[in-house]
C-alpha positions as CSV (number, residue, x, y, z in Angstrom):
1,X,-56.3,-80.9,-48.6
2,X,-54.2,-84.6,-49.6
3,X,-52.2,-81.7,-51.7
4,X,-51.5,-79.6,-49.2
5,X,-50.1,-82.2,-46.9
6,X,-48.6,-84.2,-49.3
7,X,-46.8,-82.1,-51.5
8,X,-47.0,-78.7,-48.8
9,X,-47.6,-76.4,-51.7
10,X,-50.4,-75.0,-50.4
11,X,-50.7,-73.7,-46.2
12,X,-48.2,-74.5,-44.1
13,X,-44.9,-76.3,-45.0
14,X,-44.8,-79.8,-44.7
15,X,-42.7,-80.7,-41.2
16,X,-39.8,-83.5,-41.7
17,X,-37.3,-84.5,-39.6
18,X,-35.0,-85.1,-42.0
19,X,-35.6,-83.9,-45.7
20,X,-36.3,-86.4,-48.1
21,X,-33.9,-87.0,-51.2
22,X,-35.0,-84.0,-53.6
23,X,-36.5,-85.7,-57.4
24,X,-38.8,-84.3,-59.9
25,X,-41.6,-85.4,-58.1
26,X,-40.8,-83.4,-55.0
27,X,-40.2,-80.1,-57.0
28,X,-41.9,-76.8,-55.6
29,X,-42.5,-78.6,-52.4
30,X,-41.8,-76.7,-49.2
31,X,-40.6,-78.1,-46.0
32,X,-39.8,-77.7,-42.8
33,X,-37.2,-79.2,-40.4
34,X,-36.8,-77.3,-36.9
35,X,-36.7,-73.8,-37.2
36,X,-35.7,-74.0,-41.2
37,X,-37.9,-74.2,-44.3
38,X,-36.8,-75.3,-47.9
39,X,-38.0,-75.5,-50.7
40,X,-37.5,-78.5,-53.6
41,X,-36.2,-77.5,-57.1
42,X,-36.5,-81.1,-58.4
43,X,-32.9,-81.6,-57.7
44,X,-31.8,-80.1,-54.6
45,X,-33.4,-78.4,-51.3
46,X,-33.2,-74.1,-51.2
47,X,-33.0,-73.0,-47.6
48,X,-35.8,-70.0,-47.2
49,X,-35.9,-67.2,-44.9
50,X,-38.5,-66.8,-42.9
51,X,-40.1,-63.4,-42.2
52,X,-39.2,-61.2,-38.6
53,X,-41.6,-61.9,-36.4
54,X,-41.4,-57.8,-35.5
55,X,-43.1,-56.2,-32.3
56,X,-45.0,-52.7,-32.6
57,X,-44.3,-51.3,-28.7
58,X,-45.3,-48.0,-27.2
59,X,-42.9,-46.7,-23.8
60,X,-44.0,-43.8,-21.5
61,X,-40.7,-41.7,-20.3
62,X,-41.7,-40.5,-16.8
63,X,-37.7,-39.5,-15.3
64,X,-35.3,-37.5,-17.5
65,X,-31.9,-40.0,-18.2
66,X,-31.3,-42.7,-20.4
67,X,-34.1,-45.4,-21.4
68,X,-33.1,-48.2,-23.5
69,X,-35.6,-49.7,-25.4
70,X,-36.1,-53.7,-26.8
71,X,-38.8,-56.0,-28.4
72,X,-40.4,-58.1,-25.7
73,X,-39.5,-61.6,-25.4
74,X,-40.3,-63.9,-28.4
75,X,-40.1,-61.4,-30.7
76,X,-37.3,-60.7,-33.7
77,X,-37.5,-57.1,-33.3
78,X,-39.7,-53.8,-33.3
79,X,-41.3,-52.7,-36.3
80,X,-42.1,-49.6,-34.3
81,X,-42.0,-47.5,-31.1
82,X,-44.1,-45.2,-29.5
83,X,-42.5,-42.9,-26.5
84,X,-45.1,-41.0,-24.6
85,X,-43.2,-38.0,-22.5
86,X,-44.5,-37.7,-19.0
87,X,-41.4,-36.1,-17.5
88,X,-42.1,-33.4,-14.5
89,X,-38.9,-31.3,-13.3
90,X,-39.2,-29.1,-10.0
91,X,-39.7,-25.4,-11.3
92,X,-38.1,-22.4,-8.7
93,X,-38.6,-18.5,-8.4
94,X,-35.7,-16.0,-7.7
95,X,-35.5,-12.8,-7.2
96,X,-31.4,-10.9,-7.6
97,X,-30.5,-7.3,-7.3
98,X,-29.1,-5.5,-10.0
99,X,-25.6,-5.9,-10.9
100,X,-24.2,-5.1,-14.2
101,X,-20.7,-3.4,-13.0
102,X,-19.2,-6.7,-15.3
103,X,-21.6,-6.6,-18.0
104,X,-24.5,-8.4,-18.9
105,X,-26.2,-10.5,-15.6
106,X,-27.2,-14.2,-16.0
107,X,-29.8,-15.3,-14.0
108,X,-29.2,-19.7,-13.9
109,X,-31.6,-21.9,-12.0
110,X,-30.5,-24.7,-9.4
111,X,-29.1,-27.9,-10.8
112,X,-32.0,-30.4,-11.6
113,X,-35.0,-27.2,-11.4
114,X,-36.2,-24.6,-14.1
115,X,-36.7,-21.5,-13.7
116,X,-40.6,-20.1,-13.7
117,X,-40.0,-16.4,-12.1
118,X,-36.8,-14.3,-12.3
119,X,-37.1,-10.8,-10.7
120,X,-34.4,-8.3,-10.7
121,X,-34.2,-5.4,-7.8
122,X,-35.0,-2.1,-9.0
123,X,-31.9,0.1,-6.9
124,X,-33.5,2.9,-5.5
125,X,-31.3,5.3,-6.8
126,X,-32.2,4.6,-10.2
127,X,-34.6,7.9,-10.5
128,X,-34.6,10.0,-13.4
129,X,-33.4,12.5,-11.5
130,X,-30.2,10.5,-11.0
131,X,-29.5,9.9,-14.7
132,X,-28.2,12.4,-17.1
133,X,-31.2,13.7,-19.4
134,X,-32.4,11.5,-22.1
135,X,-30.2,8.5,-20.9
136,X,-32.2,5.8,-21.0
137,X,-30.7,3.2,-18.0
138,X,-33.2,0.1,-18.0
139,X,-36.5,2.2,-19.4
140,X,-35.8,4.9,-16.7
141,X,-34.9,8.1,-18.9
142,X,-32.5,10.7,-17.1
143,X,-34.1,14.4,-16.5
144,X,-30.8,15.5,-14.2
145,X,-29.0,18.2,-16.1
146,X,-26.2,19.3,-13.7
147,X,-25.6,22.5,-12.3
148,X,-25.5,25.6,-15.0
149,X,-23.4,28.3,-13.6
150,X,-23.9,31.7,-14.4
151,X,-22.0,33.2,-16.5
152,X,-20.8,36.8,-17.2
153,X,-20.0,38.3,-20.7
154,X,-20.3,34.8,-22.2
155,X,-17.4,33.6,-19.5
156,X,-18.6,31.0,-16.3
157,X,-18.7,32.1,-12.5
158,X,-17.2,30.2,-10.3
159,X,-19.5,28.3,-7.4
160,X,-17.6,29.8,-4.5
161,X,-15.1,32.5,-3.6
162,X,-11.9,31.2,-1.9
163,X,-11.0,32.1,1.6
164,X,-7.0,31.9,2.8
165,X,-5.9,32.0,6.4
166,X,-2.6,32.8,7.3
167,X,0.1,30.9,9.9
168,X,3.0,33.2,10.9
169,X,4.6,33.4,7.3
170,X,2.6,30.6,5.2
171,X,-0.6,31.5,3.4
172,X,-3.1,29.3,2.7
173,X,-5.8,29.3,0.4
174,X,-9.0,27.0,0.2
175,X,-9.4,25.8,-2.9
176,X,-12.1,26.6,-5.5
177,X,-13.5,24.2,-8.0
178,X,-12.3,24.4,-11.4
179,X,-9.7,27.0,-10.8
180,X,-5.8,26.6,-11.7
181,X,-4.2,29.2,-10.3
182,X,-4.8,32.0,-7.3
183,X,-3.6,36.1,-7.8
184,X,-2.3,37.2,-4.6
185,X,-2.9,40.8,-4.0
186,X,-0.8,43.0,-1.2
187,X,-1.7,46.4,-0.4
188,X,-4.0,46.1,-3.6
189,X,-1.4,45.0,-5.6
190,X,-0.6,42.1,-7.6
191,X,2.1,40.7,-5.7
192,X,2.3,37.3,-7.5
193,X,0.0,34.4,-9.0
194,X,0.5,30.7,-7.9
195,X,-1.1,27.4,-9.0
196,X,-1.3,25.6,-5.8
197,X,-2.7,26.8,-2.8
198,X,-0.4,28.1,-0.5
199,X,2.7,30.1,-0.6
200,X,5.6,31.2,2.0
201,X,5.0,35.3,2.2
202,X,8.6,35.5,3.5
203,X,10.0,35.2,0.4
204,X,7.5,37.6,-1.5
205,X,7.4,40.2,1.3
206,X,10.9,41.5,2.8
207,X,10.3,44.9,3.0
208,X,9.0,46.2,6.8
209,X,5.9,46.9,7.2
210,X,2.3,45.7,7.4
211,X,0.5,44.4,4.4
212,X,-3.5,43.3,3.7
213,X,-3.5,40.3,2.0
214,X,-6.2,39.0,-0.5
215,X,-6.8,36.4,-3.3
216,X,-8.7,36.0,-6.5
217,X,-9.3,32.1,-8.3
218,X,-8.9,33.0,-11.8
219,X,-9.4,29.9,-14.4
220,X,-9.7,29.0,-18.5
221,X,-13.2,30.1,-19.5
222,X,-14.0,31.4,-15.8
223,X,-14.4,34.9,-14.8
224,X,-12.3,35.8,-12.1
225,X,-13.8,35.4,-8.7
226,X,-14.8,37.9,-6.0
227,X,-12.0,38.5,-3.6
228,X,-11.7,36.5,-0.9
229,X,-11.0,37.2,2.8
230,X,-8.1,39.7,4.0
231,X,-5.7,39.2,6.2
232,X,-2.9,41.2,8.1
233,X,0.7,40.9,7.7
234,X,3.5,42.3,9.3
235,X,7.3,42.1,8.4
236,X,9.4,43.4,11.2
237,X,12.3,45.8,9.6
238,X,14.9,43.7,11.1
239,X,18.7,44.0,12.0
240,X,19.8,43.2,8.3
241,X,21.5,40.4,9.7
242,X,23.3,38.0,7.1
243,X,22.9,34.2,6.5
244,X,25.5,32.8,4.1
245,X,27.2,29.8,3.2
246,X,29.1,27.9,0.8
247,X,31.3,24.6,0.2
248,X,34.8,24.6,2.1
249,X,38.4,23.4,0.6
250,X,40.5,20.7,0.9
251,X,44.4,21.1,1.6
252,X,45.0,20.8,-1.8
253,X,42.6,24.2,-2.5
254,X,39.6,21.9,-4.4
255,X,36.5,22.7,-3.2
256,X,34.8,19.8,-1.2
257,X,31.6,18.1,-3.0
258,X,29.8,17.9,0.9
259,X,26.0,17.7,-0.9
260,X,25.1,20.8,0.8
261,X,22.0,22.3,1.0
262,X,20.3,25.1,3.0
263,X,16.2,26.1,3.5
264,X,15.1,28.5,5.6
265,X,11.4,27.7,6.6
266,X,11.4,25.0,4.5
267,X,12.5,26.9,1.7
268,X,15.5,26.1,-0.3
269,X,17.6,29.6,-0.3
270,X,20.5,31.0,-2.1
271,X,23.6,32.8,-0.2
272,X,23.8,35.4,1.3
273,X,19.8,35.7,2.2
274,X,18.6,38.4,4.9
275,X,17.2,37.0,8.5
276,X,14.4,37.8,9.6
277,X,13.2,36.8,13.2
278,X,11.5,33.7,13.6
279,X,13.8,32.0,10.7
280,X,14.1,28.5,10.9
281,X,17.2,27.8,9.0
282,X,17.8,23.7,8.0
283,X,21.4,23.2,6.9
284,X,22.1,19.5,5.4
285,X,25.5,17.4,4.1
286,X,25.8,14.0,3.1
287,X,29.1,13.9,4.1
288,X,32.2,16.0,5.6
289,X,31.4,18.2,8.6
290,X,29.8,21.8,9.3
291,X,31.7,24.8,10.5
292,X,29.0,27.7,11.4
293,X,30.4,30.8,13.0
294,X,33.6,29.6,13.7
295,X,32.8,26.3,15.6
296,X,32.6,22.6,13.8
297,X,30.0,20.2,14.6
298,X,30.3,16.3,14.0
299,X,27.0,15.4,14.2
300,X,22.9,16.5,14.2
301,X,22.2,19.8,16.7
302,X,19.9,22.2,17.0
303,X,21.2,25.3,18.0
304,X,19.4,28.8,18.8
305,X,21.0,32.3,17.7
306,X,20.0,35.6,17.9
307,X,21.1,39.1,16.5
308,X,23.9,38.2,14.3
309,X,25.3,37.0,10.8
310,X,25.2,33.0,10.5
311,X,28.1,31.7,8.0
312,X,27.9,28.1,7.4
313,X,30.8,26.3,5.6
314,X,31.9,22.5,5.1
315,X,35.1,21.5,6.3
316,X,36.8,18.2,5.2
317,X,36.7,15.6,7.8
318,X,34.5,12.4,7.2
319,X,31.1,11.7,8.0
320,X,28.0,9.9,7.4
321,X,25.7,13.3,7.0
322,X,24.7,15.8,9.3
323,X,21.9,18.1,9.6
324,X,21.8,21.0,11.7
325,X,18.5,23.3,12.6
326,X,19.0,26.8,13.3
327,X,16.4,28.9,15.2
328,X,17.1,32.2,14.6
329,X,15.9,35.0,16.3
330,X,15.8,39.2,16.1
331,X,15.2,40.7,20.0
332,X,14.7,44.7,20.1
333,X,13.9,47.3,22.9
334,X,10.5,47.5,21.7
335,X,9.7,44.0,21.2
336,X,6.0,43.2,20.5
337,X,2.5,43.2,22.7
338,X,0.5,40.2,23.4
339,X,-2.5,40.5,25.1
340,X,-5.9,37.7,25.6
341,X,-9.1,38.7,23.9
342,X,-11.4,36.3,25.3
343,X,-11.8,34.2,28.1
344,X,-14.6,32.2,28.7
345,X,-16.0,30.7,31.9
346,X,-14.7,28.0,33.5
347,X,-16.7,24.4,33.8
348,X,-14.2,23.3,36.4
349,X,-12.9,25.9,38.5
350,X,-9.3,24.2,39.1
351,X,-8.6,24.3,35.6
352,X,-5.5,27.1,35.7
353,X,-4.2,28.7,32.7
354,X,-0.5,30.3,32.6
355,X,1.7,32.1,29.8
356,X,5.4,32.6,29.5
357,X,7.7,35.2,28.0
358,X,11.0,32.8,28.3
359,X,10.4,29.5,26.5
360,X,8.9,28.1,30.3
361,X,11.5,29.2,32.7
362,X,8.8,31.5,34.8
363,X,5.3,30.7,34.6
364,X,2.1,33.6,35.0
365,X,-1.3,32.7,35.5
366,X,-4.1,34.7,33.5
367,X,-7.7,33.9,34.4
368,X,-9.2,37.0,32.2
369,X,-9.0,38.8,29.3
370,X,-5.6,41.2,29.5
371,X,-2.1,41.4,28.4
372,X,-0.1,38.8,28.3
373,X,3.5,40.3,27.8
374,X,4.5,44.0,26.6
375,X,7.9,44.3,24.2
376,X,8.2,40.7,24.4
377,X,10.3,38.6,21.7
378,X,8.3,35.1,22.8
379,X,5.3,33.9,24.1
380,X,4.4,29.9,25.2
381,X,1.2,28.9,26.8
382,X,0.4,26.0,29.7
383,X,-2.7,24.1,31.1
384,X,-3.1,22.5,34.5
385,X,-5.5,20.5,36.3
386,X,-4.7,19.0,39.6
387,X,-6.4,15.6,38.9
388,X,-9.8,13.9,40.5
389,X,-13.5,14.1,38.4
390,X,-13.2,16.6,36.0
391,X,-16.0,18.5,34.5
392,X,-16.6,17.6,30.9
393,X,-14.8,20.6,28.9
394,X,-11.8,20.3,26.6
395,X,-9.7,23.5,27.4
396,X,-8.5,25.4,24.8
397,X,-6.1,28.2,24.4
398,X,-6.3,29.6,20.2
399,X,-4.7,32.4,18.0
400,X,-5.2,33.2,14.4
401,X,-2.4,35.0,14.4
402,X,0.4,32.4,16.1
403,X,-1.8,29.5,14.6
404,X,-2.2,28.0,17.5
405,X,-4.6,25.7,18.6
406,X,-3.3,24.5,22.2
407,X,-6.5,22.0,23.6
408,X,-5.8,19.2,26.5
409,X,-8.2,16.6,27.5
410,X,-9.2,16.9,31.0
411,X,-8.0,13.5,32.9
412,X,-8.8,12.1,36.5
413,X,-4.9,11.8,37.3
414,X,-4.5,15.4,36.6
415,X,-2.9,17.1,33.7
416,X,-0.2,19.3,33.4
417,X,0.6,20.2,29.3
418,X,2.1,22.9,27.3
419,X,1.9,24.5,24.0
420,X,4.8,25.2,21.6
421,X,7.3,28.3,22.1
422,X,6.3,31.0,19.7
423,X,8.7,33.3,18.4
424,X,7.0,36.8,17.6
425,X,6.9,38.6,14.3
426,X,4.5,41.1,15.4
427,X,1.8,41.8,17.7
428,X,-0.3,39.3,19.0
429,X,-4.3,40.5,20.3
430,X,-6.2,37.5,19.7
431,X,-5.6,34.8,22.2
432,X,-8.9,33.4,23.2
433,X,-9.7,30.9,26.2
434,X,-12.6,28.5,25.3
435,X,-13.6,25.4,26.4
């Protein structure tokens, strides 16, 4: 023990508060002053280091962030650390329909939760019957397989038949799936094929006369269809009247550059072209002015002529462009018939129903089934009702053959309408009173 404290070779260094002088006698003795130990050589004192004084800690995490950990309080350091997880985080269900239009769908949870249940709408359309067969759309396999027409000598049928319908010259055929054009039969003739679906008979059919009227669809790889519907048409023979027309002069004998253009029912036409009654002839110039018959015109007019050549021409004065509408008209001594097929019973008794052979300048009431004008160039039809609580009908006056569809809504202040002016192009036998 007198060694170990004497010379502190042995235990625990001996404590100084100031190191003695270092000699020979002192070597391999190790003391301490403070917080430093040293250690005697025989000549001088070595400073030693002392070893960490280290903690071995453990740390339970119980929040997500950031947890900074540190030795304790008189310790150097850690010579280890433990970190025990106990962190819970809110879990949440949800449930989202379908949507993949963009691509894939992301289901993401709310910020701070995870998700636990994700559930994703079925739609109800997605049957197997809805899917072509043996597509396989989120495990449901397709079954549908479309519609297989029949087919006949290795060619397909079409679905349908077309129907047409005709408006005093225009003829108009209801389309049919998967056709491209429509043979258009007169008299059992091919009179022409088109590829839309209605055509101007005018200018296929000048000849007087009366015509039936059919179509068949015809299309690549299709058989041609059953014929449709027929209808009726008449072309009147006409007084051979004359419509022509052409660019005027100038002074100096050059022909003036007026734009001009001429249709007749919407119809671009070349001079001369034969009238026919019921032509409604649409004469246009972007500049200069028009000359017809004889008589100039500065500006826009409509003007009504009957029985007689038309001749158009520019003549050179300025302008900004004019249009002018011709109504033209054929009148003979036998004119044509038009007589009511059906009239149905009034709701409202007051209701009165009239027709006129002069564009409206005399009025005749008809209450009943009967003619409505013999050798007549014209017909126009008119509605009244003298006003108070009407009965709840929509009166109609109709014909197939005028395509006409004249209906007025009944009206406690009274009503007091009437249809267009028709010019006639053949007998009319099918105007029908309903309500």
């Amino acid at each position: 023990m007198a060694v170990y404290v004497q010379y502190g070779k042995v235990g625990k260094p001996i404590l100084y508060s100031t190191l003695p002088t270092a000699s020979a006698d002192l070597n391999g003795v190790i003391g301490q002053v403070g917080d430093n130990v040293y250690q005697c050589d025989g000549t001088q004192w070595v400073a030693l280091a002392l070893p960490a004084n280290l903690q071995d800690k453990s740390v339970t995490i119980t929040e997500n962030g950031t947890t900074e950990i540190t030795a304790d309080s008189g310790y150097d350091g850690m010579s280890k650390a433990t970190i025990i997880t106990n962190v819970t985080t809110p879990t949440e269900e949800k449930t989202v329909d379908l949507d993949m239009a963009s691509g894939n769908q992301v289901v993401t949870p709310t910020s701070g939760k995870v998700l636990s249940k994700v559930t994703v709408t079925k739609p109800s359309t997605m049957l197997a019957e809805n899917i072509k067969k043996d597509v396989n759309i989120g495990g449901v396999v397709g079954t549908y397989e479309g519609v297989i027409l029949p087919t006949y000598e290795g060619l397909l049928r079409f679905a349908s038949t077309p129907t047409i319908s005709l408006s005093n010259n225009t003829l108009t055929i209801t389309a049919v799936t998967n056709a491209t054009s429509y043979a258009i039969y007169s008299n059992n003739t091919l009179l022409t094929t088109i590829t839309t679906t209605s055509v101007d008979l005018s200018t296929l059919i000048t000849t007087s006369g009366t015509y039936t009227i059919y179509v068949i669809a015809k299309g690549t790889g299709y058989a041609d269809s059953e014929k449709s519907n027929e209808v009726s048409y008449e072309v009147s023979s006409g007084g051979g009247y004359k419509l022509t027309f052409s660019e005027g002069t100038k002074l100096d004998g050059q022909l003036l550059s007026s734009g001009l253009e001429v249709k007749v029912n919407g119809n671009v036409v070349t001079s001369p072209y034969t009238l026919q009654n019921g032509d409604v002839i649409t004469a246009t110039i972007n500049s200069n002015i028009f000359q017809i018959n004889g008589t100039l015109y500065y500006s826009d007019e409509t003007l009504t002529l009957s029985n007689q050549d038309i001749n158009i021409v520019t003549a050179n004065e300025p302008s900004m462009g004019i249009t002018m509408t011709i109504n033209y008209t054929e009148t003979s001594a036998s004119g044509y018939n038009v007589s009511c097929s059906s009239y149905a019973d009034k709701a409202d008794t007051s209701v009165q129903t009239y027709y006129s052979n002069d564009n409206g300048q005399t009025w005749t009431e008809f209450d009943s089934a009967g003619g409505l004008g013999e050798q007549v160039s014209q017909v126009k039809f008119r509605i009244t009702f003298p006003g108070g609580l009407p009965a709840p009908a929509n009166p109609t006056i109709s014909s197939t053959t005028l395509g006409m569809n004249f209906t007025v809504t009944l009206v406690k202040a009274g009503v007091d309408e009437t249809s267009n002016n028709y010019i006639l192009t053949k007998n009319v036998t099918d105007v029908v009173y309903s309500e």
